[in-house]
N, C-alpha and C positions, 0 to 999 in steps of 0.2 A: 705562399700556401702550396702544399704538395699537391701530387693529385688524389692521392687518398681522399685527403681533408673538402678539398673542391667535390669531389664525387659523392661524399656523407653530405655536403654540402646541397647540390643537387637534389640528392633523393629527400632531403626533407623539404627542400622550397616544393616539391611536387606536390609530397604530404597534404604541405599545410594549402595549398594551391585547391587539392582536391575536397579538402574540408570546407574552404570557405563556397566552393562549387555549391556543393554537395549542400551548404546549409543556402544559399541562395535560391537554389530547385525545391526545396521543402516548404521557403517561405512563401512560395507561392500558393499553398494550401488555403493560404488569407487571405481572404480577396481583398485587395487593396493595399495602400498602406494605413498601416493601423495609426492616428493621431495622437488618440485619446479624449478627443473632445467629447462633448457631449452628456447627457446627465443619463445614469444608468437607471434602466427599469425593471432592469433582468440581469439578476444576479447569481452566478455561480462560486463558489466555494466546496473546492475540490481538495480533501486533505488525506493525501497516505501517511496511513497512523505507522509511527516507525520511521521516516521516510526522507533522507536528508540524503546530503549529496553522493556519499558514499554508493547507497540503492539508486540514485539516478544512473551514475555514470557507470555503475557497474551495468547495469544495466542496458545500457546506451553502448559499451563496448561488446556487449554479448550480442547483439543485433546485427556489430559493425563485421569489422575483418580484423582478421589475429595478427600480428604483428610481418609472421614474416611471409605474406602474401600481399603487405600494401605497396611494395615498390615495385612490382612488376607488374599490377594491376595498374597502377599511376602511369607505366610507363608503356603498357601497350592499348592503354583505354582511349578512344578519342573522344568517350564524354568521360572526364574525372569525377564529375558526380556520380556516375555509376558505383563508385567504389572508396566507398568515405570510410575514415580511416576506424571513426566508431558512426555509429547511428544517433541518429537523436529521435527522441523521443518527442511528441505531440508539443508538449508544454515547452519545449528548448527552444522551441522556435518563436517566443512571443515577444515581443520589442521593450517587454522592461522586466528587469529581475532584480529583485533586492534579499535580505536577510534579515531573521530573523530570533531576538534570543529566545527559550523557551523554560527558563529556569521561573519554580512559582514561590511560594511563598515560604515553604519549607524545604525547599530541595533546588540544587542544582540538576539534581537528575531525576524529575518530576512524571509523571505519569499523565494519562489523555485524560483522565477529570479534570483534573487543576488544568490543563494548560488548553482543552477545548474551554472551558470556561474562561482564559484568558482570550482566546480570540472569539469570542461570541459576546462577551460583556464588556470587556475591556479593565478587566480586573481580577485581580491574583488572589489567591484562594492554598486551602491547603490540599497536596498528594490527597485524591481516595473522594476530596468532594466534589460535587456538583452544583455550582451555579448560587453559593452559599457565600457567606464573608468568612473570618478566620473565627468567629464564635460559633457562628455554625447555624447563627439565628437570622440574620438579614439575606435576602433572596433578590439576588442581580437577574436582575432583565435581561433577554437575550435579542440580538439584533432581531432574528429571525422573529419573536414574539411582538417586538415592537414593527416593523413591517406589516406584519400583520393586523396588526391594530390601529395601527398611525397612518399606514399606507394602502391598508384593506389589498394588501400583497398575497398569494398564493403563496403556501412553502410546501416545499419538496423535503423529505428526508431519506438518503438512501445508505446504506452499507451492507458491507459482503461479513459482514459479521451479525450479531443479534443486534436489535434496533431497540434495546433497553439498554446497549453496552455503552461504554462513555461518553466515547466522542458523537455517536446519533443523541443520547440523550442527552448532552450538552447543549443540544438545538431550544429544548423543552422542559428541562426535569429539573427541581432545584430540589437539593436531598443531601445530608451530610455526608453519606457512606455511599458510593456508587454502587454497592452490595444490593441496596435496596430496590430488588428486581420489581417484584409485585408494585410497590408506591410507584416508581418509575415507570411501570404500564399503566397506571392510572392515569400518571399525569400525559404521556400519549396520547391515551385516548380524550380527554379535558382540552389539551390544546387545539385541538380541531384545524390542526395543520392538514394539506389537504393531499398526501401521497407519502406515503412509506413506503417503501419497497428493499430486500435483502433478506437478512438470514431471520430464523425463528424469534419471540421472544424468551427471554430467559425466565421463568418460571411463569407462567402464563396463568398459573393458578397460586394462590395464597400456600403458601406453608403449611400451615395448618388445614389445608382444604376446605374450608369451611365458608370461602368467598368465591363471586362469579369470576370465569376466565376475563381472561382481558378481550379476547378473541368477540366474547360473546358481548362483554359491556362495548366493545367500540359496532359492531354490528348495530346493537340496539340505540349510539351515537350518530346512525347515517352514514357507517365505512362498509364500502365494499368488499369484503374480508376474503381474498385470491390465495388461493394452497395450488394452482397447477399455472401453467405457461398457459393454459387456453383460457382460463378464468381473465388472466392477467391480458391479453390479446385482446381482451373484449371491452377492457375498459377503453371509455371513450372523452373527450374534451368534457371540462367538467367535473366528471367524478371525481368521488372524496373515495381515497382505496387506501386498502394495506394488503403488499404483494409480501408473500413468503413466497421465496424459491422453492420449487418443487421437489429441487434435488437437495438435501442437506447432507455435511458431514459433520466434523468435528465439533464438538457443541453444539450442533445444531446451527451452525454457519452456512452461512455457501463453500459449495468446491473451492478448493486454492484452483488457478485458473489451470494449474499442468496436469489436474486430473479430470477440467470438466470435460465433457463425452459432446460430443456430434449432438448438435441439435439442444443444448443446456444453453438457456439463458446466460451473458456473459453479463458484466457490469456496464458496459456499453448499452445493451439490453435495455436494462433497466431505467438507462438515461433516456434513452429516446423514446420509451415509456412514459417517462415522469412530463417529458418537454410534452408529450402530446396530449397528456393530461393538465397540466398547468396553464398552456400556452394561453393568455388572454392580453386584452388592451391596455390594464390596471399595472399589472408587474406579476412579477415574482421574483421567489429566492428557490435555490435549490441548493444542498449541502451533499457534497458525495463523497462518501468513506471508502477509500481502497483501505480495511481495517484486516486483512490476514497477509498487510505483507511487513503488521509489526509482531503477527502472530511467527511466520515464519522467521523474522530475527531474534525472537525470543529460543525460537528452537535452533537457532546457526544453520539454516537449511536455506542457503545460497540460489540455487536455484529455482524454488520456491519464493522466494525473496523476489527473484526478476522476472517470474512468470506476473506477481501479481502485479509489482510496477510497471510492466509493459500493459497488462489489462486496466490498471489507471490512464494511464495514455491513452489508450483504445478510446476508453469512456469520452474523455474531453474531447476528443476528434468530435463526437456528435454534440455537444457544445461549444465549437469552431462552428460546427454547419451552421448553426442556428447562429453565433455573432453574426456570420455573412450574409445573413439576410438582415440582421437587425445592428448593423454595428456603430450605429453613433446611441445606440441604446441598450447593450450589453456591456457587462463585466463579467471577466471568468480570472478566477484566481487559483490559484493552484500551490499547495502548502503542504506543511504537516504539523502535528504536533510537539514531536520529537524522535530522536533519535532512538535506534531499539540495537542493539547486539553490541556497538562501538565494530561495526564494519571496514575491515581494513580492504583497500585495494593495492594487495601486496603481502606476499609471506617471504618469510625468512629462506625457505625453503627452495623456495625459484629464484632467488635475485633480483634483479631488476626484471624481472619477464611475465607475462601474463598471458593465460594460456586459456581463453575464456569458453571453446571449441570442448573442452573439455567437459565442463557440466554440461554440455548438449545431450550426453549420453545418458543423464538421469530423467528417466521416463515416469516418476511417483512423487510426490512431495512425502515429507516425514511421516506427515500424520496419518495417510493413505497406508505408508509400508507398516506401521503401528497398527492398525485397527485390519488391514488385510492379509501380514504375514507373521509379523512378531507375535499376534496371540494366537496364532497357530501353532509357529514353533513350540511355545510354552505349555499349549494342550496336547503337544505329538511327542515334546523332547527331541525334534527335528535335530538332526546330527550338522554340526559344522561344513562339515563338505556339503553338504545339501544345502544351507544354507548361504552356503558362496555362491553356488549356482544360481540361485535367486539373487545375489547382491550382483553376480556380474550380468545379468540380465535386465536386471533395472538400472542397475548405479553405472555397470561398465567396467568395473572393477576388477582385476585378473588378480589370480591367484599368482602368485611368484614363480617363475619359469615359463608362465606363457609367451605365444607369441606376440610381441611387441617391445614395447620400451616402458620402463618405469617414470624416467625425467623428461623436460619439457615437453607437455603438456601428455605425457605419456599416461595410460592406461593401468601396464601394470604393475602390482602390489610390490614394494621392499619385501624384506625380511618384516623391518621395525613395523611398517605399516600394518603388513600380514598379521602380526604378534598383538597392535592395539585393537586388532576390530576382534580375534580372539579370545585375549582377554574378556572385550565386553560384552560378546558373547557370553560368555561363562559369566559374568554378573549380572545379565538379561537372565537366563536360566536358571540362575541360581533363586529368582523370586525375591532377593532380599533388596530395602531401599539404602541408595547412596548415603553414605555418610562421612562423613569426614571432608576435612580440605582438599586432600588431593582427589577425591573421588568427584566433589564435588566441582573442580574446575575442570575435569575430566568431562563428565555427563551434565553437570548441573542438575535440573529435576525432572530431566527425560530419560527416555528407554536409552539406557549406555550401546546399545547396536547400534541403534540408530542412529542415533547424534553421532558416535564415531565413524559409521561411515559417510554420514557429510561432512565431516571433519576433514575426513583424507579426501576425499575428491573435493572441497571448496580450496585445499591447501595445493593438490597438485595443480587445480586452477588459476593458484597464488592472490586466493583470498585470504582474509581471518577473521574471527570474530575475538572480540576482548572480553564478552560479556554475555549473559541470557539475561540481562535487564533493559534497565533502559539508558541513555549517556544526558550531558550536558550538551552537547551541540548543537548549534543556531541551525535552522532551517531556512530552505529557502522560499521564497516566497519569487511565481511568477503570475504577469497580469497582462491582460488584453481586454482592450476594449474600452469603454468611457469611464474616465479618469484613472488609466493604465499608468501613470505619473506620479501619480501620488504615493504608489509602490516601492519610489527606488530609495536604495540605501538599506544604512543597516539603525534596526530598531527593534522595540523591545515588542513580542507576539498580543502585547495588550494594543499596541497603534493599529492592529488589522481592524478591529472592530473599530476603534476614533477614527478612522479615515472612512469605513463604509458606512456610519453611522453618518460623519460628513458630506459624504458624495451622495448620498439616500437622502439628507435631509430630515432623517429621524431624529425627536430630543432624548436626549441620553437621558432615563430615569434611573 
């Protein structure tokens, strides 16, 4: 062996030396070692909608250290945990990890009705429904519903999106069309589950106007119906609440997490809200939806994408605290439904190299630059040079000739680069919608400025996306806590629910 070979040699034993450090200091978050004994009374079910391995590990390396800074940190650290090669996120650290398919009844590439309903009932349904058979007449049980009835369980439901949207109303709503916003707030407020909390709901009133809010029927049901951070602060053990975030954006969502402000409720937040509402002798369940960071892979906004997966992690940190106090009597699992954009870690563009230091620079998520600058241009006819100013102060983005570098993990713009954001400029401005194939692999069904310039910065980061839908791919499924065992392996997304319906003791109706 040369010395070359021995020296490559070297620097990766350190590598992988400082990783496994580096994940041995983390695990110490858990107090103890985790067994898995025990029969669970508190139960967590944590699912980023979107949210497969891809958004972890990107994720996970955007926290850590960029490639060519890990061997000299390795080599002059004298704690190599100091400096792990990527980070790991909350849920990486739990002592069982298995997988999961998420294909439903009609689709390989399924959407979060059908496949929250596969892990809530443990049964496959079609794309679009809720909690329904393939006729669209028979209405499956959901674990949470039965808990509650069989077990006189408290349930929590939370998401950073609207809380009539799939995967929360998967928890409660059986309905053929997931469209059906108003029915879906009915059945909400019917369930008398006993904590919502996230974004708005989606039509709060009847279509026709002619029916009461949902707001106003769950108030007159015994909910304490919370529109600020202090209302929501006030609730106390016990209470039966429905928190809407203070702050909304897009739909009427929560902030994606890279625009919430000082002092904004995060999704963490909210957890340790729900725990302190829920907490009793009996049980509970709690379901928590990181649900915009399958919104940002619909829109290929990378960054965005790992803002909100690092804010799921966040959240389950305060569901760790609370195993450690209770952990031969917690489960916390941590999932998704599916895949969203077909996330590559990797472009064609960079080679082998990943340059993750680069999306650091993007200081707005899409939607924000959408609703704060691009309908501005549109009502000013903002001139291009003006609005690169704006793209390299958010995005980081240089115009070609500035100072820096274009490649590895450079800044700024090509030629070609400089020429597609352009372009979609002048297709933004121009008012008119996409059409055609090439236009539409281009932008898909967003603002073409937009989407292209997280195109070029996700690429020079040496991401990609395949898609603004949804993909085939298995999710993973992580567990801690009692009967964290029953987890492992790979099986189909209908066994989540037959194992916790088993470990609960619930009969499957």
């Amino acid at each position: 062996m040369n010395r070359t070979v021995k020296s490559i040699c070297k620097k990766a034993a350190g590598i992988a030396l400082a990783s496994l450090v580096a994940a041995g200091a983390f695990a110490q978050e858990i107090a103890g070692t985790p067994t898995g004994k025990g029969t669970p009374k508190y139960v967590f079910v944590f699912i980023g909608d979107g949210m497969s391995y891809p958004q972890i590990q990107s994720s996970a390396y955007f926290i850590g250290k960029d490639a060519a800074g890990i061997v000299n940190d390795v080599k002059n650290s004298s704690n190599p945990s100091d400096s792990p090669v990527g980070g790991l996120l909350s849920f990486m650290k739990f002592p069982v990890a298995g997988s999961a398919q998420t294909y439903d009844a009609t689709s390989f590439a399924p959407d979060s009705a059908s496949t929250a309903t596969s892990i809530f009932t443990g049964k496959k349904t079609h794309s679009s429904s809720i909690n329904v058979d393939i006729s669209k007449k028979i209405k499956y049980r959901t674990i949470a519903e039965q808990l509650r009835d069989q077990k006189k369980w408290k349930i929590g439901v939370l998401s950073t999106v609207n809380l009539n949207h799939a995967t929360p109303a998967a928890t409660y709503a059986h309905q053929a069309s997931r469209k059906s916003n108003y029915p879906i707030g009915l059945e909400l407020v019917a369930s008398n589950f006993d904590y919502f909390a996230g974004g708005a709901l989606m039509e709060p009133e009847d279509k026709k106007g002619d029916k009461e809010s949902i707001y106003s029927l769950a108030q007159k049901a015994g909910y304490k119906v919370c529109f600020t951070q202090k209302e929501a602060s006030s609730l106390k053990n016990g209470d039966k609440a429905i928190v809407v975030s203070e702050t909304l954006a897009d739909e009427n969502a929560m902030n994606y997490d890279n625009d919430r402000a000082d002092g904004e409720w995060s999704l963490r937040d909210y957890v340790k809200k729900g725990i302190e509402v829920l907490d009793n002798k009996n049980g509970f369940f709690m379901m928590v939806e990181g649900g915009k960071i399958d919104w940002a892979c619909h829109a290929n906004d990378a960054r965005s994408t790992i803002a909100d997966t690092l804010a799921l992690s966040e959240a389950v940190k305060e569901a760790v605290e609370f195993y450690n106090k209770h952990p031969k009597e917690t489960l916390i699992l941590v999932t998704a439904d599916h895949e969203t954009g077909g996330l590559t870690i990797g472009f064609a563009g960079t080679d082998y190299n990943l340059f993750f230091n680069t999306l650091k620079s993007q200081k707005i998520s899409y939607a924000k630059f959408d609703s704060d600058y691009v309908s501005s241009y549109k009502k000013n006819k903002t001139s291009f040079d003006d609005v690169m100013k704006d793209v390299t102060e958010l995005f980081g983005l240089k115009v070609p000739g500035s100072a820096g570098k274009d490649k590895n993990g450079g800044l700024v713009l090509t030629e070609y680069e400089y020429g597609r954001i352009r372009d979609a400029y002048n297709k933004t401005m121009s008012g008119t919608k996409t059409s055609g194939q090439m236009e539409y692999e281009l932008y898909g069904t967003y603002e073409p400025l937009t989407v292209t310039i997280t195109h070029v910065l996700n690429n020079k980061s040496g991401i990609g996306f395949t898609s603004y839908a949804h993909t085939g791919l298995p999710v993973p499924v992580f567990a801690l806590g009692a009967g964290q065992n029953e987890f492992v392996g790979y099986y189909d997304n209908t066994d989540i629910y037959k194992k916790l319906a088993a470990l609960t003791s619930v009969k499957q109706d």
